[in-house]
N, CA, C and O atoms as a Tripos MOL2 file, in Angstrom:
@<TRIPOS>MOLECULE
protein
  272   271    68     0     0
PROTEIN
NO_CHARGES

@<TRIPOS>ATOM
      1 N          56.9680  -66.1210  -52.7580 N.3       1 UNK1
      2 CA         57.3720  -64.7670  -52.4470 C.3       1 UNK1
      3 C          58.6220  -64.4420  -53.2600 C.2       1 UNK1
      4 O          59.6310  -65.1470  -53.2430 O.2       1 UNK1
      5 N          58.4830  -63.3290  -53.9690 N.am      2 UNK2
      6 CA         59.7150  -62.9350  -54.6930 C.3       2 UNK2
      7 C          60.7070  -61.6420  -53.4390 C.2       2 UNK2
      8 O          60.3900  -60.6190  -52.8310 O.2       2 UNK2
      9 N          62.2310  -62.6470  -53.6170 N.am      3 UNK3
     10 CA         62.7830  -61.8390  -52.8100 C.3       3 UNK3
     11 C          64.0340  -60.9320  -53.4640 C.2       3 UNK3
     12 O          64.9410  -61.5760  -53.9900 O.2       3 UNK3
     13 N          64.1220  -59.5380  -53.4570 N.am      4 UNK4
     14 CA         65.2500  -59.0600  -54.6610 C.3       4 UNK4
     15 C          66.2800  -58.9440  -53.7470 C.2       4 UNK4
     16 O          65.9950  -58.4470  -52.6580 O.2       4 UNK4
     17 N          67.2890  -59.2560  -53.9310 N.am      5 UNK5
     18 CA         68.8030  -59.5140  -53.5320 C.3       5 UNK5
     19 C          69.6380  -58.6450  -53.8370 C.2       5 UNK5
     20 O          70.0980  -58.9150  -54.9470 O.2       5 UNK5
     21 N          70.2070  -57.4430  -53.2810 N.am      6 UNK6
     22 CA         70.6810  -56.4610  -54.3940 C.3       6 UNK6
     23 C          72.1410  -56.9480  -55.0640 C.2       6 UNK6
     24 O          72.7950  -57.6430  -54.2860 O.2       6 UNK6
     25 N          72.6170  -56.7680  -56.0510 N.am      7 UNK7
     26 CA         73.9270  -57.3640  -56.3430 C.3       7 UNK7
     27 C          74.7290  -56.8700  -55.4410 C.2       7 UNK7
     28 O          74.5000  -55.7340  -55.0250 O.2       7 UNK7
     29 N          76.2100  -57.8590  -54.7790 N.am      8 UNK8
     30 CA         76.7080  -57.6610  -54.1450 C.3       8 UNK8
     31 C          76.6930  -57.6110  -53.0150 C.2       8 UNK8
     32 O          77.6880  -57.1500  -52.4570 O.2       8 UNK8
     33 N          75.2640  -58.1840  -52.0160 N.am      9 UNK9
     34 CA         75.0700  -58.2470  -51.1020 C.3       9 UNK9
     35 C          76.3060  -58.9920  -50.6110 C.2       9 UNK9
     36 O          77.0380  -59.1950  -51.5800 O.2       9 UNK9
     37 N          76.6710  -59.3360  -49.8170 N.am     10 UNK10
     38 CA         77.4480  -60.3130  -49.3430 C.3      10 UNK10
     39 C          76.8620  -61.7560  -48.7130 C.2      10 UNK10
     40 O          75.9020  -61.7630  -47.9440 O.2      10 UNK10
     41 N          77.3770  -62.6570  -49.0250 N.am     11 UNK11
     42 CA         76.8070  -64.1080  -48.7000 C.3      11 UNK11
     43 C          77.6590  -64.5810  -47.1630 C.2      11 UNK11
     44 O          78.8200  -64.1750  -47.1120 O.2      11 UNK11
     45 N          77.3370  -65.1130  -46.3630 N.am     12 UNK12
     46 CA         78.1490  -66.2680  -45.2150 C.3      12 UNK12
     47 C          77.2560  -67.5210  -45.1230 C.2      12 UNK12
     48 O          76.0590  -67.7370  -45.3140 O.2      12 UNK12
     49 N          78.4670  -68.3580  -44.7040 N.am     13 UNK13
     50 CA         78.3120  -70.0000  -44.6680 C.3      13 UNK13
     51 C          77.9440  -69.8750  -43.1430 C.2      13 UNK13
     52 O          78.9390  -69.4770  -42.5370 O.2      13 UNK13
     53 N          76.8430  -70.0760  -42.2840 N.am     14 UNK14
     54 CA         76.9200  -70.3500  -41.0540 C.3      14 UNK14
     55 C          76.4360  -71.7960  -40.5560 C.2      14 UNK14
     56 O          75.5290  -72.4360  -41.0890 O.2      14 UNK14
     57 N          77.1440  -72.1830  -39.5110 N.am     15 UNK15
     58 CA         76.9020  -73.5220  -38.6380 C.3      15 UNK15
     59 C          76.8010  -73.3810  -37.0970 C.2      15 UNK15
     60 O          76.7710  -74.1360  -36.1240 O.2      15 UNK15
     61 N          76.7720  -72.3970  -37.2800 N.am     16 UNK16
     62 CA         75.7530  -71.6160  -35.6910 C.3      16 UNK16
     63 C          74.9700  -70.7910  -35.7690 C.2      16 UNK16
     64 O          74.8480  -69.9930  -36.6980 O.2      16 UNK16
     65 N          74.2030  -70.8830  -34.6140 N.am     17 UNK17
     66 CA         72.7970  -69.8420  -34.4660 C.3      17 UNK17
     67 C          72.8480  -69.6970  -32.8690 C.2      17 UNK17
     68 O          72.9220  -70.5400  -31.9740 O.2      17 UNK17
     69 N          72.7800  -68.3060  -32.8620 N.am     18 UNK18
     70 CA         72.6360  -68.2320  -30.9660 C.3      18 UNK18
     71 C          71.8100  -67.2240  -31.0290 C.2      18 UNK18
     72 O          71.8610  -66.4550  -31.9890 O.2      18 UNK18
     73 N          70.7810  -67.0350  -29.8690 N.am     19 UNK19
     74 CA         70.3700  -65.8700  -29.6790 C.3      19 UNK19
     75 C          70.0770  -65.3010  -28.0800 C.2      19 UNK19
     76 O          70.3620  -65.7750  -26.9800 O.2      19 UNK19
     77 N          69.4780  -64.2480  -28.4370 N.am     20 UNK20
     78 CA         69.4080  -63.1210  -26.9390 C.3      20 UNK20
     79 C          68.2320  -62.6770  -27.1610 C.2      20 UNK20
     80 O          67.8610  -62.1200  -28.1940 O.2      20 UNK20
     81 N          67.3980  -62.9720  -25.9100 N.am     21 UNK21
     82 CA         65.9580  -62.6930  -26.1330 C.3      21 UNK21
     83 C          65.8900  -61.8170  -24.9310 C.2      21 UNK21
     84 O          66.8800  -61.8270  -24.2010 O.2      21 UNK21
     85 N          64.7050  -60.9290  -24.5520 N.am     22 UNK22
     86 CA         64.3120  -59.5040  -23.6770 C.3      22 UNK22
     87 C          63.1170  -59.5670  -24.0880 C.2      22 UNK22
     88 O          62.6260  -60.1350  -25.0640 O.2      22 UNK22
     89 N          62.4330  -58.5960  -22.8230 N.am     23 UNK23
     90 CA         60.7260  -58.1030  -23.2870 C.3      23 UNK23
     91 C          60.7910  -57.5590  -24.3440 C.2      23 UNK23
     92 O          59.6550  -57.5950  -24.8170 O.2      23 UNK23
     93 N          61.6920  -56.8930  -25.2470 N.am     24 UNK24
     94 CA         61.4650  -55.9040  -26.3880 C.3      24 UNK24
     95 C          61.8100  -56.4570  -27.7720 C.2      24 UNK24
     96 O          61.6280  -55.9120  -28.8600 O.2      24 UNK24
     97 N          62.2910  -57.5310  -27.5330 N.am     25 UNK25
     98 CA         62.4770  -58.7130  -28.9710 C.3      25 UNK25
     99 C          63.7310  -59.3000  -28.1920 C.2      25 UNK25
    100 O          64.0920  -59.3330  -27.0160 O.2      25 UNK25
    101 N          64.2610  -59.7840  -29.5100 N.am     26 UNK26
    102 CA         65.5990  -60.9610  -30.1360 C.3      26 UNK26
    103 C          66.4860  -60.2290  -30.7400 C.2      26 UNK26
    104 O          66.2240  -59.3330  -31.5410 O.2      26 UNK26
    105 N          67.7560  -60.6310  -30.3280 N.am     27 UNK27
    106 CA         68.6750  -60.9410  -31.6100 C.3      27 UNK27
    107 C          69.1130  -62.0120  -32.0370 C.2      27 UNK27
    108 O          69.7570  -62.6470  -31.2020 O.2      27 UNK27
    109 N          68.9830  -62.6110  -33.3420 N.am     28 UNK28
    110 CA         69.5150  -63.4210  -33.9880 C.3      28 UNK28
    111 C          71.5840  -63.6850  -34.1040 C.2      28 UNK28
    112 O          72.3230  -62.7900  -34.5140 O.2      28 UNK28
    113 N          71.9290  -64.6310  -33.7880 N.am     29 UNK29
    114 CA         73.4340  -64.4540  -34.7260 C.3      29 UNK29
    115 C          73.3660  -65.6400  -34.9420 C.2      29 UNK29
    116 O          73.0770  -66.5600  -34.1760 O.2      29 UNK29
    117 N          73.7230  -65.6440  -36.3590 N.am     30 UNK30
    118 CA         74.7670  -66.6140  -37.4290 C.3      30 UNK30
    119 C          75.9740  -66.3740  -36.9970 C.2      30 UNK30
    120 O          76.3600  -65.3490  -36.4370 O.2      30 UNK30
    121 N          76.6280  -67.3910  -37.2740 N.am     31 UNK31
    122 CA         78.4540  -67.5830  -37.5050 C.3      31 UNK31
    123 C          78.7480  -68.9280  -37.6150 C.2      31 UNK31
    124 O          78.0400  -69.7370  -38.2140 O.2      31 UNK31
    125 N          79.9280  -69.2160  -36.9640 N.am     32 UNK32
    126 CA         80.5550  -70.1530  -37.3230 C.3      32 UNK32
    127 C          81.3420  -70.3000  -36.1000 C.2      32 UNK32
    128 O          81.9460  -69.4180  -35.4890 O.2      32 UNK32
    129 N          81.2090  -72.0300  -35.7300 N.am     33 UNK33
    130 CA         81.8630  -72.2320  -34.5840 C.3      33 UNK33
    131 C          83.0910  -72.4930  -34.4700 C.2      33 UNK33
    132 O          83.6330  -73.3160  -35.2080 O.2      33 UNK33
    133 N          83.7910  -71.7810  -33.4480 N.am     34 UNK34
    134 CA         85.6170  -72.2420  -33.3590 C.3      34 UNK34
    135 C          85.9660  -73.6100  -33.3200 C.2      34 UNK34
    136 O          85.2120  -74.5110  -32.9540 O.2      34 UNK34
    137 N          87.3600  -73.7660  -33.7840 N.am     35 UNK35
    138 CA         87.8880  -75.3870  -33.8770 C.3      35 UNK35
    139 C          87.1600  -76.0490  -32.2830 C.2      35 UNK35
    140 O          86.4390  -77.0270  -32.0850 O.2      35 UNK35
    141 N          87.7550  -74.9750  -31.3100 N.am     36 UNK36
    142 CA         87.7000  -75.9300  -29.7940 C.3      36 UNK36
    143 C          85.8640  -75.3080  -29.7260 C.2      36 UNK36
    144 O          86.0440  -74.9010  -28.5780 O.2      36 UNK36
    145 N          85.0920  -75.1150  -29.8660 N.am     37 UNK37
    146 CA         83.9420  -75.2190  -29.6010 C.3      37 UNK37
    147 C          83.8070  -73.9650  -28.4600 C.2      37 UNK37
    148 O          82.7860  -73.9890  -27.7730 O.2      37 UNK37
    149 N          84.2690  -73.4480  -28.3480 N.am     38 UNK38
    150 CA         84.6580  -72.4970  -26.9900 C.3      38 UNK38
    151 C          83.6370  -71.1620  -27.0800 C.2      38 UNK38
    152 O          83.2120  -70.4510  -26.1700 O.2      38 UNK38
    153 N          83.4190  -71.1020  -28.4680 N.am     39 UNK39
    154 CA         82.7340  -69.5270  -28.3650 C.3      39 UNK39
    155 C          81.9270  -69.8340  -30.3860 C.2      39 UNK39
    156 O          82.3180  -70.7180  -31.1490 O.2      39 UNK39
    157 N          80.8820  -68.8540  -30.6800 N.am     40 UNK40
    158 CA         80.0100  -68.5300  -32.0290 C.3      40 UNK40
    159 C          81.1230  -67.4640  -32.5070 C.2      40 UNK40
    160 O          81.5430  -66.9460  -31.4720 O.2      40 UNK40
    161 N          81.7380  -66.9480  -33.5460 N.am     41 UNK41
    162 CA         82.2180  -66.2740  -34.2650 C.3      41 UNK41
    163 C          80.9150  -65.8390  -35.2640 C.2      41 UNK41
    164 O          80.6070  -66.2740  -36.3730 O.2      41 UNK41
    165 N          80.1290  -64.5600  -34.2160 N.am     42 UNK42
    166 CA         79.0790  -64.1180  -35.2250 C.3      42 UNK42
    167 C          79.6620  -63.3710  -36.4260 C.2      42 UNK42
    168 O          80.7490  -62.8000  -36.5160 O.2      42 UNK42
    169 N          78.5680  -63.5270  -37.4320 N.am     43 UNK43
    170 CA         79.0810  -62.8500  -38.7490 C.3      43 UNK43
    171 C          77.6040  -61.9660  -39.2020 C.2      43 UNK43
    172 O          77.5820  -61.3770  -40.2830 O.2      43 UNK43
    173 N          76.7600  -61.9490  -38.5490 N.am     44 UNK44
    174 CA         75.3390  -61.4130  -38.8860 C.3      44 UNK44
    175 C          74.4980  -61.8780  -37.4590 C.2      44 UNK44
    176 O          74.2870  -62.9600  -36.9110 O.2      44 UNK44
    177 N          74.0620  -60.1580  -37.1080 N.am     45 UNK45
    178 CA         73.0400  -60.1800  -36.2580 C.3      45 UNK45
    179 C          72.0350  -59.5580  -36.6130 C.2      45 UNK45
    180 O          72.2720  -58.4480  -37.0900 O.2      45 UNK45
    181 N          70.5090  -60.0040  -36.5320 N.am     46 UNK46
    182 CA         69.4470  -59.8370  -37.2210 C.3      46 UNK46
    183 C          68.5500  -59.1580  -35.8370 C.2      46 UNK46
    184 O          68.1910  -60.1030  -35.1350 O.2      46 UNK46
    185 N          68.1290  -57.9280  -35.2960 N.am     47 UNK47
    186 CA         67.7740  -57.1580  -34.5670 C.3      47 UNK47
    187 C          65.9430  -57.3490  -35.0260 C.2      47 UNK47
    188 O          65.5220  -56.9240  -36.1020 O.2      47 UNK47
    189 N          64.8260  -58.2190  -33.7490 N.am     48 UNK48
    190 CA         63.8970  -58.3640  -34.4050 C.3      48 UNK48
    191 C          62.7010  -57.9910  -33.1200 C.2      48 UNK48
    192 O          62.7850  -58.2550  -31.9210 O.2      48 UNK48
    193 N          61.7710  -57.4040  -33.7470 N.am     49 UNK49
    194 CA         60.8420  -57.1660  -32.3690 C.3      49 UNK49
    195 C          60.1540  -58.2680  -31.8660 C.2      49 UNK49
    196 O          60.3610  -59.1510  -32.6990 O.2      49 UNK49
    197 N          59.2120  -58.8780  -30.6730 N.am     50 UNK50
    198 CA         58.3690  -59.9210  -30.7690 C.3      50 UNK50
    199 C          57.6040  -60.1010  -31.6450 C.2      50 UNK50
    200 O          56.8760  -61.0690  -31.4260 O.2      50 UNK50
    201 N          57.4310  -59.6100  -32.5460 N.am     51 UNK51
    202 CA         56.0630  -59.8800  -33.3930 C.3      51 UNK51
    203 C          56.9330  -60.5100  -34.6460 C.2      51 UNK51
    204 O          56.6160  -61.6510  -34.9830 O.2      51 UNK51
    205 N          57.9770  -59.8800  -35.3460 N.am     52 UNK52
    206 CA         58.9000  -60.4600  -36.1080 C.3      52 UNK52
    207 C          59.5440  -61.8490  -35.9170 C.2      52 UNK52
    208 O          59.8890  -62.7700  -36.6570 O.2      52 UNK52
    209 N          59.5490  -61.6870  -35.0950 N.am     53 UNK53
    210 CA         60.3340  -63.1440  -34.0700 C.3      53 UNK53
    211 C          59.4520  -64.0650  -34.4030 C.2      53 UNK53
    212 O          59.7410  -65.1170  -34.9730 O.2      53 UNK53
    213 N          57.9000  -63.5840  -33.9370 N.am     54 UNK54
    214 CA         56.9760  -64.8460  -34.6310 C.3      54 UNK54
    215 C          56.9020  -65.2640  -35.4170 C.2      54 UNK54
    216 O          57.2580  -66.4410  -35.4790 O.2      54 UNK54
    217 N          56.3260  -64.5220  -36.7140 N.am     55 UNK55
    218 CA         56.7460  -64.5730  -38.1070 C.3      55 UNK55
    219 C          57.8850  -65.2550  -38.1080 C.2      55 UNK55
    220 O          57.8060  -66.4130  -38.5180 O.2      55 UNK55
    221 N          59.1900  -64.7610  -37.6760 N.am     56 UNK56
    222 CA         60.2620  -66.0490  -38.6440 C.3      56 UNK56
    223 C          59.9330  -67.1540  -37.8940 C.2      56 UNK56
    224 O          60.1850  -68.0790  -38.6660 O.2      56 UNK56
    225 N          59.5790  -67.5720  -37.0020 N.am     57 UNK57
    226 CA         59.4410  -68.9090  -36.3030 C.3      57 UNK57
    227 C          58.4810  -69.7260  -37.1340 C.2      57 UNK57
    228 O          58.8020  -70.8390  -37.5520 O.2      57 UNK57
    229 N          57.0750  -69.0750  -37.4220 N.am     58 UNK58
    230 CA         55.9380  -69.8050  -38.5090 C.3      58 UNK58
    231 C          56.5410  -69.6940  -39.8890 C.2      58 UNK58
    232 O          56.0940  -70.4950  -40.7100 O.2      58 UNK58
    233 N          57.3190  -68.9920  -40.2340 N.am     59 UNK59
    234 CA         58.0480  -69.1940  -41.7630 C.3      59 UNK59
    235 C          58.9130  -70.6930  -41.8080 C.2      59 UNK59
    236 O          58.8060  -71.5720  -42.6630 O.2      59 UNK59
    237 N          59.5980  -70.6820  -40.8730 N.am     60 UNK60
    238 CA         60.6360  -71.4310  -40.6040 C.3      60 UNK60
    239 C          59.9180  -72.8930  -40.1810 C.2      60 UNK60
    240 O          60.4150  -73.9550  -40.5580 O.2      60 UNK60
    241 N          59.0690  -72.8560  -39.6100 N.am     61 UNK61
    242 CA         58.4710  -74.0990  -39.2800 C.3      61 UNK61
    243 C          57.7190  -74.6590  -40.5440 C.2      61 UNK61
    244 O          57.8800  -75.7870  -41.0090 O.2      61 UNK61
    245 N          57.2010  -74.0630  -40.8370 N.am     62 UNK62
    246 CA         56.4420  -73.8630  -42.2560 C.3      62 UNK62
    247 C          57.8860  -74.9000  -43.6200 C.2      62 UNK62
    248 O          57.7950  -76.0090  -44.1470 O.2      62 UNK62
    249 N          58.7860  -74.0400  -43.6850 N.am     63 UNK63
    250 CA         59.9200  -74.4240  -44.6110 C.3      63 UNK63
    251 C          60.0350  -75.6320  -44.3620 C.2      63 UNK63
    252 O          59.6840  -76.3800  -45.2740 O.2      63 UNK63
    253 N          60.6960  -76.4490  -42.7280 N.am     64 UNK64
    254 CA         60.7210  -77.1520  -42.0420 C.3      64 UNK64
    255 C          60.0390  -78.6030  -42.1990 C.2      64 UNK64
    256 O          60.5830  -79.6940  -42.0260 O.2      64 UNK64
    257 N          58.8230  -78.3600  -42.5390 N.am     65 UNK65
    258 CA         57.6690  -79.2020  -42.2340 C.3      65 UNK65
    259 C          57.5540  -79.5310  -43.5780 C.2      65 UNK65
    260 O          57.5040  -80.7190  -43.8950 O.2      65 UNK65
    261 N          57.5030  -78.6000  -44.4680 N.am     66 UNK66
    262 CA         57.7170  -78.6740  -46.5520 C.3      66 UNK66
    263 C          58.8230  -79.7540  -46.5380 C.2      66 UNK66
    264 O          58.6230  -80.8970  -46.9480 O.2      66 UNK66
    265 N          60.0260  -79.3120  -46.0300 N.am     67 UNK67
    266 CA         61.4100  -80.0450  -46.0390 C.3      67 UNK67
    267 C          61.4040  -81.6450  -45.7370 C.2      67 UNK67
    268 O          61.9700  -82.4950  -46.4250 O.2      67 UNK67
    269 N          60.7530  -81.8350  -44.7330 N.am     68 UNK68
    270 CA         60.6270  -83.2560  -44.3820 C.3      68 UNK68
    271 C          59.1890  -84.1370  -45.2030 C.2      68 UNK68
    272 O          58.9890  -85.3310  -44.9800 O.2      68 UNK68
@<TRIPOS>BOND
     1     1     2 1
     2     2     3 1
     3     3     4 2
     4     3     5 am
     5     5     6 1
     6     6     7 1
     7     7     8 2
     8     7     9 am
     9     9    10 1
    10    10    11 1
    11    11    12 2
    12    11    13 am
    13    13    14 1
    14    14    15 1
    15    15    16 2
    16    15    17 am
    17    17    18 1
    18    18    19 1
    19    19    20 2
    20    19    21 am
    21    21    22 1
    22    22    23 1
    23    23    24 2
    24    23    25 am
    25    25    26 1
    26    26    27 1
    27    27    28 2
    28    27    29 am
    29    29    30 1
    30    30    31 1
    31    31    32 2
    32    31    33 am
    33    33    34 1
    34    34    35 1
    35    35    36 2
    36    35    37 am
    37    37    38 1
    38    38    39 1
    39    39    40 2
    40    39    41 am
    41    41    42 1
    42    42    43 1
    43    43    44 2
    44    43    45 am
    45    45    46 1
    46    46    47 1
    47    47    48 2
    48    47    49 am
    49    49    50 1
    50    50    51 1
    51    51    52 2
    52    51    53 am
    53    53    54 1
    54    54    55 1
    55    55    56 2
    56    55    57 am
    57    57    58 1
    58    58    59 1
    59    59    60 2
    60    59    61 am
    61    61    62 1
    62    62    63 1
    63    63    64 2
    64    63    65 am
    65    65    66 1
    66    66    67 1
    67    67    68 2
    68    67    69 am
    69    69    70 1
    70    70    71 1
    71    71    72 2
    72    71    73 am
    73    73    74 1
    74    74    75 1
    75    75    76 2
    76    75    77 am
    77    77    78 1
    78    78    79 1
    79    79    80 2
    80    79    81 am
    81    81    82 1
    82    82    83 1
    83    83    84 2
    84    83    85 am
    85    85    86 1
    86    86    87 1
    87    87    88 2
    88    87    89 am
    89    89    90 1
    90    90    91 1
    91    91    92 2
    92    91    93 am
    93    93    94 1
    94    94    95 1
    95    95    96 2
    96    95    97 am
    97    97    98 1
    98    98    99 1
    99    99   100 2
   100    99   101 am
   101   101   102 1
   102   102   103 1
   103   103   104 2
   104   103   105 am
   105   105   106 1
   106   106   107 1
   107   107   108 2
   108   107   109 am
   109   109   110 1
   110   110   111 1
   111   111   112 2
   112   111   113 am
   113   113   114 1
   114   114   115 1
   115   115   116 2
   116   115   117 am
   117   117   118 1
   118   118   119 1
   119   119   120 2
   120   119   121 am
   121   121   122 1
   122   122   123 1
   123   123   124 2
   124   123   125 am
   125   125   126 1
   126   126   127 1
   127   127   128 2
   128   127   129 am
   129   129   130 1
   130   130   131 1
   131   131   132 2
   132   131   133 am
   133   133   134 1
   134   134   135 1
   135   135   136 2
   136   135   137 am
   137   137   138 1
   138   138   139 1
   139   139   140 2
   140   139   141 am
   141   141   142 1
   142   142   143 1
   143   143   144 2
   144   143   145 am
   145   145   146 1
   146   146   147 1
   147   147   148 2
   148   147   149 am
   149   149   150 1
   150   150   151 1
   151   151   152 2
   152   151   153 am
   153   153   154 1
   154   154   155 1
   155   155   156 2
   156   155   157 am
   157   157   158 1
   158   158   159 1
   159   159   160 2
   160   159   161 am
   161   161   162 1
   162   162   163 1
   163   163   164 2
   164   163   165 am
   165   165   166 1
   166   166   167 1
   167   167   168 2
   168   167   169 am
   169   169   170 1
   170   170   171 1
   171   171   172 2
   172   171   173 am
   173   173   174 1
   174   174   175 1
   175   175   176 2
   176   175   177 am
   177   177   178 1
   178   178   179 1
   179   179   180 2
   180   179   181 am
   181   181   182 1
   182   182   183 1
   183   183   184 2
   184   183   185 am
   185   185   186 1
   186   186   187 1
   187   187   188 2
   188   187   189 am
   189   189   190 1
   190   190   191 1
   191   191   192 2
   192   191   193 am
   193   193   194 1
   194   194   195 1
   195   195   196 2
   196   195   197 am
   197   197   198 1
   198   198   199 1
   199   199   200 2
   200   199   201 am
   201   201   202 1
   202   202   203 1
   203   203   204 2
   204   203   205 am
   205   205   206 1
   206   206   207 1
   207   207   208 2
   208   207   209 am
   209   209   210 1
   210   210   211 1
   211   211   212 2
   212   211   213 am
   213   213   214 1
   214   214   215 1
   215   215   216 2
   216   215   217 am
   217   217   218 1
   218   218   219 1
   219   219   220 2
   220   219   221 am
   221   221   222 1
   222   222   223 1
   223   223   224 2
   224   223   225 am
   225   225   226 1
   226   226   227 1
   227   227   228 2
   228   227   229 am
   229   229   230 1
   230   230   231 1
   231   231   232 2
   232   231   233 am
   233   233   234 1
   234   234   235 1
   235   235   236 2
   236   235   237 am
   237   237   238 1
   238   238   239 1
   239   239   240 2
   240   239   241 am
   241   241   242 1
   242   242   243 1
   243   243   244 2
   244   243   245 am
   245   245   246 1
   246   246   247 1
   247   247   248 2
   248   247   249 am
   249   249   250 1
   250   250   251 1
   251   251   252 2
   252   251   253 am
   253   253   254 1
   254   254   255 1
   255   255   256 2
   256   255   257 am
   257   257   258 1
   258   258   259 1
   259   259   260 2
   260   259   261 am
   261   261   262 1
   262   262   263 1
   263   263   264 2
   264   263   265 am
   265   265   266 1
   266   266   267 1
   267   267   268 2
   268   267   269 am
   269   269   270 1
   270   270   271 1
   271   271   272 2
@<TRIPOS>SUBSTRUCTURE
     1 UNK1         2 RESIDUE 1 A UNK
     2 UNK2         6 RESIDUE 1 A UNK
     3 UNK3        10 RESIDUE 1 A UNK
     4 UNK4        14 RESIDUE 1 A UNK
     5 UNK5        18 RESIDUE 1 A UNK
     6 UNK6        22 RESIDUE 1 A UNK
     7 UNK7        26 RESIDUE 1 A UNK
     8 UNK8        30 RESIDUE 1 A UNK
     9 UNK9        34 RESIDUE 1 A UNK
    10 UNK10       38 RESIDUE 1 A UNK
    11 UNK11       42 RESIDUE 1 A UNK
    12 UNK12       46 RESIDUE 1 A UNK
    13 UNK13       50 RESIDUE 1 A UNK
    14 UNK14       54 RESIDUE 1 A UNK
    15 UNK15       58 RESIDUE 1 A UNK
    16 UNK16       62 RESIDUE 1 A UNK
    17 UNK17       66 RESIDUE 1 A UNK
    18 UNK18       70 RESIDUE 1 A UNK
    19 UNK19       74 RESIDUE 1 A UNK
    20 UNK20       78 RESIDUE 1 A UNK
    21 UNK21       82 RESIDUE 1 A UNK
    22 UNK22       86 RESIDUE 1 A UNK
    23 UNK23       90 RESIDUE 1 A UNK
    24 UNK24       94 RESIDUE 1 A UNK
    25 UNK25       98 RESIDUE 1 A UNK
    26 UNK26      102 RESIDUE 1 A UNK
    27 UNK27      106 RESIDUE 1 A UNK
    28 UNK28      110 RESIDUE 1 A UNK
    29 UNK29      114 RESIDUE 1 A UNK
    30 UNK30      118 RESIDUE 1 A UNK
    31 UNK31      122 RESIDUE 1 A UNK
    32 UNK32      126 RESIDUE 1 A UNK
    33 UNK33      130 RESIDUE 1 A UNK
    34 UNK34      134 RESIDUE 1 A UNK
    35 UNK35      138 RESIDUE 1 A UNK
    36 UNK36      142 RESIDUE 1 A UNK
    37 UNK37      146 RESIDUE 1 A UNK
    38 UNK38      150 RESIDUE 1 A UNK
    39 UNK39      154 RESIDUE 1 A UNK
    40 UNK40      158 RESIDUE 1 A UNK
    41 UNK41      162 RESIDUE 1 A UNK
    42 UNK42      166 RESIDUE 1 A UNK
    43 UNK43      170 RESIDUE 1 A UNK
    44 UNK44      174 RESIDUE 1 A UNK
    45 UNK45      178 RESIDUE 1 A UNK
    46 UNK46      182 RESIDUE 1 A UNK
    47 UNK47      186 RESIDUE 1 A UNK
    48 UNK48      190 RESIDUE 1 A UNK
    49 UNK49      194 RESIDUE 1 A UNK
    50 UNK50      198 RESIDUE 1 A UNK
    51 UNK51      202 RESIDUE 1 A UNK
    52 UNK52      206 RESIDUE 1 A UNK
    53 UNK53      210 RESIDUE 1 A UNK
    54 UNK54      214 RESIDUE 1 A UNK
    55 UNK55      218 RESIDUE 1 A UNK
    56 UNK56      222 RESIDUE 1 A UNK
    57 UNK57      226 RESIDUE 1 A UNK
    58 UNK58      230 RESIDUE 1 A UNK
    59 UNK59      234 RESIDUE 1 A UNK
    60 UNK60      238 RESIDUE 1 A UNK
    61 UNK61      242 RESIDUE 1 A UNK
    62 UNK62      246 RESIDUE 1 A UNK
    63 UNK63      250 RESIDUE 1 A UNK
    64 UNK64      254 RESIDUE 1 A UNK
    65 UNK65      258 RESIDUE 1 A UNK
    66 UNK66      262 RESIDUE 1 A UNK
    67 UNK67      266 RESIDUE 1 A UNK
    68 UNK68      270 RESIDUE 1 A UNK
């Protein structure tokens, strides 16, 4: 899959993932966890319906499964 990136997007380093799930989808957050572990410092939340949600789950498992 070709993916176009527009210049200047902005990039983040994340080492967390949390999310919030409802009957009407997910949200995703990236960030980065505090020194004391206390709280996610999101930096990107990704707003996704159930059906999207699936899709990244079979993408991701998919990558996952390539990876190992």
């Amino acid at each position: 899959m070709n993916i176009n990136i527009p210049q200047g997007t902005p990039e983040y380093a994340a080492d967390g993932v949390g999310m919030q799930t409802n009957a009407w989808g997910m949200k995703l957050l990236l960030g980065s966890h505090r020194p004391d572990n206390s709280a996610l410092d999101g930096r990107i939340v990704a707003a996704m319906s159930p059906q999207t949600t699936k899709a990244l789950l079979l993408v991701l498992k998919r990558q996952v499964e390539h990876f190992e």
